[in-house]
N, C-alpha and C positions, 0 to 999 in steps of 0.2 A: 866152240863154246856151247853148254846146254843152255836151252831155254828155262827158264823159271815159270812157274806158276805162279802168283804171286797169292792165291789163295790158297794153296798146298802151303807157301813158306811161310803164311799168319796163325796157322797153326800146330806149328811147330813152335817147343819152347824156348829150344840154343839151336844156333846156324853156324858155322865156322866160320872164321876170318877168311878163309879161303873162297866161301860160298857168298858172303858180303859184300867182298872184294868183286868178285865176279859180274853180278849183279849189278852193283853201283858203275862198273865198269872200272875202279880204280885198283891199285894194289893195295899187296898186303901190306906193306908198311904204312900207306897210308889210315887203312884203315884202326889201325894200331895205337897210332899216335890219335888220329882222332877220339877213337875210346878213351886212350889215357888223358884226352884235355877236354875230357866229356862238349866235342866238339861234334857227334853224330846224333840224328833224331833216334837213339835207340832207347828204349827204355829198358832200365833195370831190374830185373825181374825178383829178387831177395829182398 
């Protein structure tokens, strides 16, 4: 698994589900469903 930067990835504007997932150490489905019941600290960028 790569390590994050976690200052490289606050400035970036989109991350993949894959790269989230990674991260948070969870999957991708999880992370999925959680976007869809606006159940993650992510904020909306639009």
């Amino acid at each position: 698994m790569n390590e994050f930067n976690p200052e490289t990835i606050l400035k970036e504007k989109n991350i993949t589900i894959k790269k989230a997932a990674e991260m948070m150490g969870k999957s991708e489905q999880f992370i999925r469903i959680g976007l869809r019941n606006n159940r993650l600290p992510f904020r909306n960028s639009s």
